[in-house]
C-alpha positions as CSV (number, residue, x, y, z in Angstrom):
1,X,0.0,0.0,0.0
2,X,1.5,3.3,-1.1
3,X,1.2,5.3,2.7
4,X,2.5,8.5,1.0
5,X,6.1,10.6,0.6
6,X,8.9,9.2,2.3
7,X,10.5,12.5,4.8
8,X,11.8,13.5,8.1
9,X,9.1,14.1,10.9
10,X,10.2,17.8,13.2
11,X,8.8,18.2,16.5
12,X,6.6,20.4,17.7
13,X,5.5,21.1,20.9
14,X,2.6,18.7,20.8
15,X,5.0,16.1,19.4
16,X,7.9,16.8,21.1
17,X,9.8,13.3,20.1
18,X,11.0,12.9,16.6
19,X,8.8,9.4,15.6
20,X,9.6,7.6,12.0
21,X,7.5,4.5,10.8
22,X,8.8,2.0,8.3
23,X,7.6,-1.3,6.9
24,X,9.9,-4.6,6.2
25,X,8.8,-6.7,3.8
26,X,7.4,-9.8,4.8
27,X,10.4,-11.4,2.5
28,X,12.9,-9.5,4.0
29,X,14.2,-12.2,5.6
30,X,15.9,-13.5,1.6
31,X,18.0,-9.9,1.7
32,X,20.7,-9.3,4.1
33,X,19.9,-5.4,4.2
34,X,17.0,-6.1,6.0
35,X,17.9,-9.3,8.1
36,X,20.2,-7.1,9.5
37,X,18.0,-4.2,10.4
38,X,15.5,-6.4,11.9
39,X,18.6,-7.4,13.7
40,X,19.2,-4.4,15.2
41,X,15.5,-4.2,15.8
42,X,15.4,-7.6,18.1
43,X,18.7,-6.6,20.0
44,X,17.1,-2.8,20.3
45,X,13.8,-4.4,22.0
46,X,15.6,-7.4,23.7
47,X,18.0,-4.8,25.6
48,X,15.3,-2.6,26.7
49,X,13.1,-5.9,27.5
50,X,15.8,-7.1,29.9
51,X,15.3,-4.3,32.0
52,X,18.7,-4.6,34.6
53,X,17.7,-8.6,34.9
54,X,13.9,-8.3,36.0
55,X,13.2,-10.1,32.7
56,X,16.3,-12.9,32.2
57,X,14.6,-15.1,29.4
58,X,15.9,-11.6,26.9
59,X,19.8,-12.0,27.6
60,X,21.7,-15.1,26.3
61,X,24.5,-16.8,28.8
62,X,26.9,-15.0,26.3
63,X,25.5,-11.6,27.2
64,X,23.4,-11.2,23.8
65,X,19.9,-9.6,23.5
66,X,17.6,-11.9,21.8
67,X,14.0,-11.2,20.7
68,X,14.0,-13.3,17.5
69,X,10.3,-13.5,15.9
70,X,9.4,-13.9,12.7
71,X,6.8,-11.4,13.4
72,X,8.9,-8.7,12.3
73,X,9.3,-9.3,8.7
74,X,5.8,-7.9,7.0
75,X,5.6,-5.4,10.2
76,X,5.5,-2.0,10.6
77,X,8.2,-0.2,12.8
78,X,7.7,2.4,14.3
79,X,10.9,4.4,16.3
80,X,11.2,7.4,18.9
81,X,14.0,9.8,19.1
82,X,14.5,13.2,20.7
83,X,16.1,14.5,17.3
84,X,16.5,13.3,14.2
85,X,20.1,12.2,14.5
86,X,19.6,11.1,18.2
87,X,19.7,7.4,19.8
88,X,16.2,5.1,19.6
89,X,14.6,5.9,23.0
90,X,11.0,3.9,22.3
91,X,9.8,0.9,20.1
92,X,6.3,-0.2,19.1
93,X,5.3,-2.7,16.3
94,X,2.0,-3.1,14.4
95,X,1.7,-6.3,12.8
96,X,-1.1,-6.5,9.9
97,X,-3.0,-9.4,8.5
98,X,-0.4,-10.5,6.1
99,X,0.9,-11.9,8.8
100,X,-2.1,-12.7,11.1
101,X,-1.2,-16.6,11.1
102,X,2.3,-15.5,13.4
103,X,0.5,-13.1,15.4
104,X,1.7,-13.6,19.6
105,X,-2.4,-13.1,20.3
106,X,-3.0,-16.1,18.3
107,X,-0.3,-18.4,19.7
108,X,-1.3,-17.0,23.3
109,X,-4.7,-17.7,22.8
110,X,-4.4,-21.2,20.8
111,X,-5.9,-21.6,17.3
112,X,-9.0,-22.3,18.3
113,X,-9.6,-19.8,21.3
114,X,-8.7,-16.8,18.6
115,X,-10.8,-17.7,16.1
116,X,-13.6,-17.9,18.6
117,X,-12.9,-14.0,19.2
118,X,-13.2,-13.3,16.0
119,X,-16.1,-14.7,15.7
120,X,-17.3,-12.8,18.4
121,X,-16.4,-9.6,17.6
122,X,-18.0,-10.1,14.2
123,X,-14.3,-9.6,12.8
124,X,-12.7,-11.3,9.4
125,X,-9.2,-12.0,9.4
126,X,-8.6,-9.1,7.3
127,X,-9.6,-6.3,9.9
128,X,-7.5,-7.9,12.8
129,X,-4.1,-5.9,13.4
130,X,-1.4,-6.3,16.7
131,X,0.2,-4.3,18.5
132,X,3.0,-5.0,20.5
133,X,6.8,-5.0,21.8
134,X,6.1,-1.0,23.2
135,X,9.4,-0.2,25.0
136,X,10.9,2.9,26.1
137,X,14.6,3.1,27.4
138,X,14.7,3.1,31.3
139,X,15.9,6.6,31.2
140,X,13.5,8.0,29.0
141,X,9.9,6.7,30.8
142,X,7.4,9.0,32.7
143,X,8.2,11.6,29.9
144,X,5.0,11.1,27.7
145,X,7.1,8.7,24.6
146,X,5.4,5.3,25.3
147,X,2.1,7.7,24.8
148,X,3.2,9.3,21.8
149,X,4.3,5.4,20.2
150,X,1.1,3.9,21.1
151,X,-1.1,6.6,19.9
152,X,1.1,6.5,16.6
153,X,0.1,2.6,16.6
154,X,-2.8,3.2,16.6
155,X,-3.2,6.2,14.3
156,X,-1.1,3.8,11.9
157,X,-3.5,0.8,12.1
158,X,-6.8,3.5,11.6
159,X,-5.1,4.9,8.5
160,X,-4.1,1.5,7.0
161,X,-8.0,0.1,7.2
162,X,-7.9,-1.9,10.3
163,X,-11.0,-2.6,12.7
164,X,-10.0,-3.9,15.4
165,X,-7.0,-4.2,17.2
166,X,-5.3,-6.9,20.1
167,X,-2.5,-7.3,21.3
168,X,-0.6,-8.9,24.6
169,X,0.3,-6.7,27.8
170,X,2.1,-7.5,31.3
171,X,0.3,-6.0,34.8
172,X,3.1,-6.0,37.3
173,X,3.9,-2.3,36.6
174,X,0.1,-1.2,35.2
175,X,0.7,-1.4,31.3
176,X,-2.5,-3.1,30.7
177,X,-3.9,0.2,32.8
178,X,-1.9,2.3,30.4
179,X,-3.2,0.6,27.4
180,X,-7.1,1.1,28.8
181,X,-6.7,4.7,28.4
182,X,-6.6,4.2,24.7
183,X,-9.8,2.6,24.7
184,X,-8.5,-1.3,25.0
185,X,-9.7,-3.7,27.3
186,X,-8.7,-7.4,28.6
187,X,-10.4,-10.1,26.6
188,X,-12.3,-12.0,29.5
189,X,-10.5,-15.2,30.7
190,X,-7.1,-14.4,29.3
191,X,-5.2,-13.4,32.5
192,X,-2.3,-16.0,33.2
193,X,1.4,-16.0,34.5
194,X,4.2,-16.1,32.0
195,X,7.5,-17.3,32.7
196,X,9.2,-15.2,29.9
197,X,8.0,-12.0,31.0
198,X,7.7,-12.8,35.1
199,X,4.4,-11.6,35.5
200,X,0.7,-11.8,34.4
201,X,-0.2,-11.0,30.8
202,X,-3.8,-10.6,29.6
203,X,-4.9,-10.1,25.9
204,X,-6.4,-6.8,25.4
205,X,-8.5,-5.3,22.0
206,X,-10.0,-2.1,21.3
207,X,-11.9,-1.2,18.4
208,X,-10.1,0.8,16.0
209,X,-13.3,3.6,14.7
210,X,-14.2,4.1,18.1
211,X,-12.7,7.1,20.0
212,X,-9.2,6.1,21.5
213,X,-10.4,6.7,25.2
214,X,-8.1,9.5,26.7
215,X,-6.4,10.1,23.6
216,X,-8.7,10.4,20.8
217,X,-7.7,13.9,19.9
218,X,-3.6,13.0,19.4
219,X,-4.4,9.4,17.5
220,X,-6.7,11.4,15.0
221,X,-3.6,14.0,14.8
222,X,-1.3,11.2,13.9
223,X,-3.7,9.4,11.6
224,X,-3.6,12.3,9.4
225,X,0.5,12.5,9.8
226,X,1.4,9.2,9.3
227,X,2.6,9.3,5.6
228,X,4.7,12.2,6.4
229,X,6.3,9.9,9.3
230,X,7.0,6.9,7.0
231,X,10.9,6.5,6.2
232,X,13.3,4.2,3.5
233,X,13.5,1.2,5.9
234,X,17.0,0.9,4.1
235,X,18.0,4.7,5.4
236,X,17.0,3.7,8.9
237,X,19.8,3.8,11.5
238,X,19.2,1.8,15.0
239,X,23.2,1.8,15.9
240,X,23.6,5.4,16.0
241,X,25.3,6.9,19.1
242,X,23.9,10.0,20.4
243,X,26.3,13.1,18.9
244,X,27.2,15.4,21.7
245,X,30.0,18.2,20.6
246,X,33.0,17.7,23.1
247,X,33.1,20.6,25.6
248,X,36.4,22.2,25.1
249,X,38.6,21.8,27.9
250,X,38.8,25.3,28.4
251,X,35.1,25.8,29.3
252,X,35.3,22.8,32.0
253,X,37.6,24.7,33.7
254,X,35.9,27.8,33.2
255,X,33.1,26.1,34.7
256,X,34.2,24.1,37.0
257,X,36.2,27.8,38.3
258,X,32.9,29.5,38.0
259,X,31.0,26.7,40.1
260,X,33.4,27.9,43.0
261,X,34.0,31.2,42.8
262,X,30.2,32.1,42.1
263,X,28.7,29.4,44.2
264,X,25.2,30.2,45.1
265,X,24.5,31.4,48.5
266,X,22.6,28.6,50.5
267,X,22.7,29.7,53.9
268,X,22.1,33.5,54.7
269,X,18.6,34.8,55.2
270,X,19.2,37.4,57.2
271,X,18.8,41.1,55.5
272,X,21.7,43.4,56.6
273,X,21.0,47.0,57.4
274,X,23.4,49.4,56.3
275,X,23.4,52.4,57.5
276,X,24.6,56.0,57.2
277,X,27.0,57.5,53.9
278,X,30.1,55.5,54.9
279,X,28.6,52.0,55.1
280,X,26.6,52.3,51.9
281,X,29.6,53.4,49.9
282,X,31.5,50.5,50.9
283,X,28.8,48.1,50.3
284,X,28.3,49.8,46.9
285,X,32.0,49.7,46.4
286,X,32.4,45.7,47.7
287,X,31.6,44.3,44.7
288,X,28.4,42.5,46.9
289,X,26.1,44.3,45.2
290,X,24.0,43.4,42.0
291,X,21.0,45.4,42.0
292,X,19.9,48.9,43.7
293,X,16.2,48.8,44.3
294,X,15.4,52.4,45.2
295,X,11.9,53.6,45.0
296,X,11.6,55.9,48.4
297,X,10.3,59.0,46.7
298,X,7.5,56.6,45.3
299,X,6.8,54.9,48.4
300,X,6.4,58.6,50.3
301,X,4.3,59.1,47.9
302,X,2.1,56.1,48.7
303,X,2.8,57.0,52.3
304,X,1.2,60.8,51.8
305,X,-2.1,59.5,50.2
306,X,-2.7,56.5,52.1
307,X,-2.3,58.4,55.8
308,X,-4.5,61.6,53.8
309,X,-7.0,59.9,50.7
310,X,-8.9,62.0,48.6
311,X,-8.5,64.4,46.0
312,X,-5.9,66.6,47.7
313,X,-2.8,65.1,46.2
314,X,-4.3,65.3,42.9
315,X,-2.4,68.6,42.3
316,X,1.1,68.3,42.5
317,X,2.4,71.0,43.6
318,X,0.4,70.0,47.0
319,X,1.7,66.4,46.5
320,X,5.5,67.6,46.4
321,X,5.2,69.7,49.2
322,X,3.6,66.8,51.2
323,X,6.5,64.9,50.5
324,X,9.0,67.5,51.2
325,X,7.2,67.7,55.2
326,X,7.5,64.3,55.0
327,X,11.3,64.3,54.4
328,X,11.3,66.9,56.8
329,X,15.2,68.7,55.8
330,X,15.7,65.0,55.0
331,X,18.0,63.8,51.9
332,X,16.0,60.9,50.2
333,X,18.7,58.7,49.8
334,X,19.2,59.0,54.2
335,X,15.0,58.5,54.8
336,X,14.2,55.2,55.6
337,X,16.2,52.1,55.8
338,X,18.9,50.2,53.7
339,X,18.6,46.5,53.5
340,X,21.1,44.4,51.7
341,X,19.7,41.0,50.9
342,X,23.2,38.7,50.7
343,X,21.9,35.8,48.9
344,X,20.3,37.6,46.0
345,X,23.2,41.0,45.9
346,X,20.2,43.1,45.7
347,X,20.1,46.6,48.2
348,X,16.1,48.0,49.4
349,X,15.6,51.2,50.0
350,X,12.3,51.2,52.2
351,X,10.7,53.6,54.6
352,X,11.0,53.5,58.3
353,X,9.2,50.4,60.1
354,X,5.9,52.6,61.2
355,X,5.6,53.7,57.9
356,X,6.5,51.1,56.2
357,X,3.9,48.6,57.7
358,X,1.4,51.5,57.8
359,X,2.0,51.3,54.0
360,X,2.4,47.9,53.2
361,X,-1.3,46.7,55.2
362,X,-2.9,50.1,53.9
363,X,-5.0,48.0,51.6
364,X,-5.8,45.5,54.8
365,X,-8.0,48.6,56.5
366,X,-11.7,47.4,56.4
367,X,-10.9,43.5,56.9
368,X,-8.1,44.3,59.4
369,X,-8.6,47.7,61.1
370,X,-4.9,49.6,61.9
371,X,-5.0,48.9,65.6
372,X,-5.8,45.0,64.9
373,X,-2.7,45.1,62.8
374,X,-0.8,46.4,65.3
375,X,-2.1,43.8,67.6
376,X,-1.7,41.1,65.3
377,X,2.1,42.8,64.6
378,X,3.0,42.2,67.9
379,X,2.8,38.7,67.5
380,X,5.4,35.1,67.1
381,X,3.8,32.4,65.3
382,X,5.9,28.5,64.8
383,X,5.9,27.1,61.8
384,X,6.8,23.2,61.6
385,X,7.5,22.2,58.2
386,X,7.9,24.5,55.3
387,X,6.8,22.3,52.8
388,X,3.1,22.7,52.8
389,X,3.6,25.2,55.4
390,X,5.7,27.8,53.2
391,X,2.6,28.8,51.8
392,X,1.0,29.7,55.4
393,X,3.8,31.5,56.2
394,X,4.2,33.2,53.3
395,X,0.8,34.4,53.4
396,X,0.6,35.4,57.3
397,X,3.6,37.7,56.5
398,X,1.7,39.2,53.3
399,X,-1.2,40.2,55.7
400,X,0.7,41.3,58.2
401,X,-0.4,38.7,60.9
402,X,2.5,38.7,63.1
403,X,5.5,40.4,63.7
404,X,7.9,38.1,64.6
405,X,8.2,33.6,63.4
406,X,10.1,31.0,64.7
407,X,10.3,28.3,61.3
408,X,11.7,24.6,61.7
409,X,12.3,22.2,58.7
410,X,15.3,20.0,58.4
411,X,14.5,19.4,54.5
412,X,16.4,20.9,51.4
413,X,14.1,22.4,48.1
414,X,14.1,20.0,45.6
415,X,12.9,20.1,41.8
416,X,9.3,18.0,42.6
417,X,8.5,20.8,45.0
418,X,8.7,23.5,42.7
419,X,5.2,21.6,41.4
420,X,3.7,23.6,44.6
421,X,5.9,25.9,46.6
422,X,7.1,29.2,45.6
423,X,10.2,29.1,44.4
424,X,12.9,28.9,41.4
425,X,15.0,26.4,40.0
426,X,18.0,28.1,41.5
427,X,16.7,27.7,44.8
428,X,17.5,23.7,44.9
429,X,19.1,22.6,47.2
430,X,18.1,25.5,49.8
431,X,17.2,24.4,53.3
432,X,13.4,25.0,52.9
433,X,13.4,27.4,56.2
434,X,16.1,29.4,54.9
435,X,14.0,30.5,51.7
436,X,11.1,30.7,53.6
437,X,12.8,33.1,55.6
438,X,14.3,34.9,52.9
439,X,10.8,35.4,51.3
440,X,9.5,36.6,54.1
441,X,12.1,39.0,54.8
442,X,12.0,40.3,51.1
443,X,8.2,41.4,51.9
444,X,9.1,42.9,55.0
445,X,12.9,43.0,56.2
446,X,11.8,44.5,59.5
447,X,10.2,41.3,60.4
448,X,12.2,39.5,63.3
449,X,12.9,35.6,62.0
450,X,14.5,32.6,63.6
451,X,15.1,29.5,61.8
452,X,15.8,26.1,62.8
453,X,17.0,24.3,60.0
454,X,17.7,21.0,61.7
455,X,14.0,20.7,62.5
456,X,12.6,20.5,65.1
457,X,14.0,18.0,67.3
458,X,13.7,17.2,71.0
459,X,17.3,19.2,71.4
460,X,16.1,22.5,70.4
461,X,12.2,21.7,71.3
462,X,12.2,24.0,74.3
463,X,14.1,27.2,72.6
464,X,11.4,26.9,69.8
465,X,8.1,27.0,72.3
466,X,9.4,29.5,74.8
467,X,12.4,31.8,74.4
468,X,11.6,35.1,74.2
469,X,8.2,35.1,75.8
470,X,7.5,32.1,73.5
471,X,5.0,31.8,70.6
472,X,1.5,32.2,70.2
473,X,-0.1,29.8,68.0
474,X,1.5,27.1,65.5
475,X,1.0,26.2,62.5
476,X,2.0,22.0,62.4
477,X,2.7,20.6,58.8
478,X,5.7,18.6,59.1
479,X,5.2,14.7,57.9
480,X,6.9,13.2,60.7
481,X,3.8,11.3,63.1
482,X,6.7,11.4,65.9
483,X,7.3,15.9,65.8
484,X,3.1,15.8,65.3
485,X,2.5,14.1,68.2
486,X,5.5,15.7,70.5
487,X,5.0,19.4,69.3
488,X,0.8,19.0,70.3
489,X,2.0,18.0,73.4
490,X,4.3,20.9,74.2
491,X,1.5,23.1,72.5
492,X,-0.7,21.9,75.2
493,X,1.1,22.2,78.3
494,X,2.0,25.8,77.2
495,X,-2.2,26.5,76.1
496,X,-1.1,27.1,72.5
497,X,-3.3,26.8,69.8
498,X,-2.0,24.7,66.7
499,X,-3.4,24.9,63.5
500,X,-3.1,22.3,60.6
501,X,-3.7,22.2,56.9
502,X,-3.8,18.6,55.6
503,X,-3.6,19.8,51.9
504,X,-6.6,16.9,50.9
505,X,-10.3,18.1,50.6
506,X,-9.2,21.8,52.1
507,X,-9.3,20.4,55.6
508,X,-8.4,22.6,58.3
509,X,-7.5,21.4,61.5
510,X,-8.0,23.4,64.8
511,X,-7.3,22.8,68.1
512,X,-7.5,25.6,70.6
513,X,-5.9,24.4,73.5
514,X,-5.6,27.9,75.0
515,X,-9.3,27.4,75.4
516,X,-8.8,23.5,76.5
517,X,-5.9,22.3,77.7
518,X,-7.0,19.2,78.4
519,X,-7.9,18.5,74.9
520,X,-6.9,15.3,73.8
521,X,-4.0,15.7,70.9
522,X,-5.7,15.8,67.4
523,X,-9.3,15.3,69.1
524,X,-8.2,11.7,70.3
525,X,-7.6,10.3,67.0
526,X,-4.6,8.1,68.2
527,X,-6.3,7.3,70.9
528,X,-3.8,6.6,74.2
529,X,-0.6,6.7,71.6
530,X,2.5,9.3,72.9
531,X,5.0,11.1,71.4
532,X,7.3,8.3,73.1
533,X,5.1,5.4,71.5
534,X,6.5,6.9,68.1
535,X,10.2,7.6,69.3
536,X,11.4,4.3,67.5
537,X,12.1,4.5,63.3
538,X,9.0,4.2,62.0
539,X,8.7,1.8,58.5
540,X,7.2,4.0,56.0
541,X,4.1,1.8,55.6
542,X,3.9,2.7,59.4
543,X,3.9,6.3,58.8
544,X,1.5,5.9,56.2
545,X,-0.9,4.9,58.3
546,X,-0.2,7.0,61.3
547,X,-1.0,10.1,59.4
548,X,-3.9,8.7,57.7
549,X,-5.5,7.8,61.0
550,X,-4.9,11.8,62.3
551,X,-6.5,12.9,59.6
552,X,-9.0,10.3,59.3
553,X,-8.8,7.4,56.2
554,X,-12.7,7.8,56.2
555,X,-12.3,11.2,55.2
556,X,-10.0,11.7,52.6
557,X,-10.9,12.3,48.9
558,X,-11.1,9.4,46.8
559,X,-7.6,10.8,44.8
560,X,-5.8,10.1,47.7
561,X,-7.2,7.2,48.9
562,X,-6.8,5.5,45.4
563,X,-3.0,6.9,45.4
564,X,-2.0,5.6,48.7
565,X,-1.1,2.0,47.8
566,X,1.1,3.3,44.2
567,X,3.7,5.6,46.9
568,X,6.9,4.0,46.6
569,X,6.2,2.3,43.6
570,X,4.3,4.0,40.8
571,X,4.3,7.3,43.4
572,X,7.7,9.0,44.5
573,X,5.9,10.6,47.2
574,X,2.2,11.9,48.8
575,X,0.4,13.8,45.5
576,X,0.2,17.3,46.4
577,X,-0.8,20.5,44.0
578,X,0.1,23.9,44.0
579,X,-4.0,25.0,44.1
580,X,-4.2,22.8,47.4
581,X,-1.5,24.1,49.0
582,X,-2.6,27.8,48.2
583,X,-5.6,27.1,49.7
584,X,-4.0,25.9,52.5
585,X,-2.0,28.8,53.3
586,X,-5.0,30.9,53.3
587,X,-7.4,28.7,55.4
588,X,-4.8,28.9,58.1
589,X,-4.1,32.6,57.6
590,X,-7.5,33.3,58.1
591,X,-7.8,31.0,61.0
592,X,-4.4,32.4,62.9
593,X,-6.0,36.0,62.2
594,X,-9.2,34.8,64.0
595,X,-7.7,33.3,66.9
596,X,-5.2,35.8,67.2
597,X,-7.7,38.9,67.4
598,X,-9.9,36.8,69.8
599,X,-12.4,36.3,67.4
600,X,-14.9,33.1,67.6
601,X,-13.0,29.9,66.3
602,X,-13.8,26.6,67.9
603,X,-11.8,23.8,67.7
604,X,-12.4,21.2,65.6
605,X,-12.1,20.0,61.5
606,X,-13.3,22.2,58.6
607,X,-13.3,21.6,54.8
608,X,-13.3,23.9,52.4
609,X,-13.7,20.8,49.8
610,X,-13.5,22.1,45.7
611,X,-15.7,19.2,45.0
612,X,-18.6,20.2,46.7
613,X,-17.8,23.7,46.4
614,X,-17.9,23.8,42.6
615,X,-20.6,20.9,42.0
616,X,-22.6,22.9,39.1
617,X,-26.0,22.8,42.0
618,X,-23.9,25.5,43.3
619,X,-24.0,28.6,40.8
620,X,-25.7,30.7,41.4
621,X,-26.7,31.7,38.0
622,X,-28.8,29.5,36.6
């Protein structure tokens, strides 16, 4: 069948893998050229196959790949790269009829088992195509290839008339789950063990003219594409080493010297004040400093309208002289204060701390009245955990709800939390108080912080809850059942409240024990269990379900509850999102500001769940 021009297949960015198809003859296996491709195939398939061991049966004693099947003569091909010229990263095969009587379905299901289905699907021999052998190298899964290949497979079989298609899949790592969201399904009574892959394998078929379940939209795409994707089988290169230019040895060094000498900073989060002309022109002149940030005249005039609004300082000569009384003989560079903020080089000029805050909450003034910000200003809150809990600290600081923090985390940023806390790429690697501290202080550097960024630990447990006239309220988010359990307990015997966000179903967790202290911890949900019950290392599985039971398995959204059992194998960790932990941040905001003001808060468990919030019964348009 003529498919259409032969040519090379650029990516775009809702292909971003460069994918070629080509077709062996089925009497390929008379001319070397293509015995030796379909070599290169099998060892390409076989390799990947192995898998480090988990599958033996693909290696040979000698240390060969083999994956020899006749199959592959009269087969179409298809191959993933990330460029053109790059190494094969994914495989998938479509077999047609021409060679139906080989097909691994039919051999799986015995000759008279398959023709049975056909017969039951209402399906000649003709219409029947197979897909299998999908592989994608170890180090290029969970990056959206093996989708791409198998809706090519698809969109391939659609194009070249087929109706139906089947094909063999293992379960141990969820394939056949992975196949079902193209619109396959398991063929009833299939399921068996098979030595050669080391796990169960079920036949699966989906009908080709129905939509391809989750991705109809990128099969019909591809459908229309194909004939641009089909290649010469005899230009096609499976041996090719990736091409990387040699970096010269010049630019190591370079770079290797520049990963020294301009090594990020990953501990200071303190801003330093300078003050007066003689410390600010040798900062200026220490080479420390990449950016001046000075906007004070703007700021007073911000200062001038919010403390006077109306139409006054519409005319400017009033505005200027306003801000002249407000410099008061006053040099603008000398009003206010200098901060230098070490880990980014940048110098603030802001306005004095009265002013500033005055300023900075202006827009607060009918939620939050100016003495209730200076009440709430004159405030420490803990935060345990700046994971989930960044975003509650964060926010407190925006709104001005306390003056002064104590935050404990023992973690370092890392690239999967950048999926929900606010934060850069270069800020891997960064103790997670640290930045929290630093982001604080960069929306207010008169704020008074202290971090702790070995966590909180039974060491440093009494420093955190009362130095310095101590803390008044915490907000708990750390994932450790042991420091949940312990920190409550201290919480309690000093009548702190403790606030939790459990970042599932918008659950807020209260527990005023400045109203009850004798409240049991986390209203009894562990029952008679103590911090010391939970002193010993904990299995993971243990922790699991520690947590689960404080925030209560009945409870939880059926997302988590369904995730739960893939952490640890198809899971890294606990699925969080950015949106939940927003809402977080502000749920306990507005809880801390309601407790904190003495306003009516009981304790107890409160959910702000999306779900039921935005179930369509809810508009109220209609």
């Amino acid at each position: 069948m003529n498919v259409g021009p032969l040519g090379p297949h650029r990516t775009t960015p809702s292909r971003p893998w460069h994918l070629t198809a080509f077709r062996v003859p089925s009497d390929g296996a008379s001319r070397p050229a293509d015995t030796a491709l379909v070599g290169r195939v099998r060892e390409l398939r076989a390799r990947i196959l192995y898998d480090n061991g988990r599958r033996p049966e693909f290696r040979t004693a000698s240390g060969d790949h083999v994956d020899d099947q006749h199959l592959d003569f009269g087969a179409w091909h298809f191959v993933g790269r990330r460029t053109a010229d790059g190494p094969p990263l994914g495989y998938v095969r479509l077999c047609t009829p021409e060679t139906g009587e080989r097909f691994q379905s039919r051999a799986y299901l015995g000759e008279q088992a398959y023709a049975q289905l056909l017969l039951d699907s209402g399906l000649g021999t003709g219409e029947m195509y197979e897909h299998s052998r999908l592989v994608v190298e170890h180090h290029a899964r969970k990056l959206g290839l093996g989708v791409q290949l198998n809706a090519l497979a698809l969109a391939a079989a659609r194009h070249l008339g087929a109706k139906a298609m089947v094909g063999t899949s293992g379960t141990k790592d969820g394939q056949d789950a992975f196949h079902a969201r193209f619109g396959f399904y398991p063929v009833q009574g299939t399921r068996r063990y098979v030595e050669h892959y080391t796990e169960d394998v079920v036949l699966l078929m989906c009908r080709i003219g129905e939509a391809a379940g989750d991705y109809s939209d990128l099969v019909a795409e591809y459908t229309a594409l194909f004939p641009q994707l089909v290649v010469d089988a005899r230009a096609v290169r499976l041996d090719a080493p990736a091409v990387h230019e040699e970096a010269p040895e010049t630019l190591a060094a370079a770079l290797a010297s520049a990963r020294t000498a301009l090594a990020p900073d990953q501990e200071s989060c303190l801003p330093e004040p300078v003050a007066g002309c003689r410390e600010l022109r040798a900062l200026l002149a220490s080479g420390r400093v990449r950016e001046v940030h000075d906007t004070i005249e703007q700021q007073i005039t911000e200062l001038v309208r919010s403390r006077e609004p109306g139409p006054r300082y519409d005319d400017p000569a009033e505005l200027a002289a306003a801000r002249e009384r407000q410099l008061d003989g006053a040099e603008p560079w000398e009003y206010g204060r200098w901060f230098f903020h070490p880990w980014s080089g940048r110098l603030v000029h802001v306005l004095p701390a009265p002013e500033f805050r005055m300023v900075r909450t202006d827009r607060n003034r009918g939620k939050i009245d100016r003495p209730e910000q200076r009440r709430l200003l004159d405030r420490r809150i803990g935060v345990i955990g700046l994971s989930v809990g960044s975003a509650s600290a964060l926010t407190l600081a925006m709104e001005g709800i306390g003056g002064a923090y104590r935050l404990a985390d023992f973690d370092t940023l890392s690239l999967s939390n950048l999926n929900r806390l606010r934060a850069a790429a270069h800020d891997v690697g960064v103790n997670k108080c640290v930045l929290a501290a630093r982001q604080m202080y960069e929306i207010d550097p008169y704020l008074d912080i202290e971090i702790f960024p070995g966590g909180l630990t039974d060491v440093v447990m009494e420093e955190f809850f009362t130095a310095d006239g101590g803390v008044d309220l915490l907000v708990e988010e750390c994932d450790t059942p042991y420091v949940k359990l312990a920190a409550r307990e201290r919480a309690r015997s000093l009548g702190i409240p403790v606030l939790m966000d459990a970042n599932d179903r918008g659950l807020l967790d209260v527990e005023r024990f400045d109203h009850e202290p004798g409240r049991p911890l986390l209203h009894g949900r562990l029952g008679a269990t103590t911090p010391a019950d939970l002193a010993g290392k904990l299995t993971f599985e243990e922790s699991v379900d520690l947590i689960l039971a404080m925030v209560d398995t009945d409870r939880i959204s059926p997302e988590l509850a369904a995730s739960i059992p893939l952490i640890g194998t198809a899971y890294s960790s606990w699925p969080q999102l950015a949106s939940g932990v927003a809402l977080g941040g502000a749920l306990t905001a507005d809880a801390a500001r309601r407790i904190l003001l003495d306003q009516p808060l009981a304790s107890g468990r409160y959910y702000t769940d999306f779900d039921v919030l935005l179930a369509p019964e809810r508009s109220t348009v209609s």
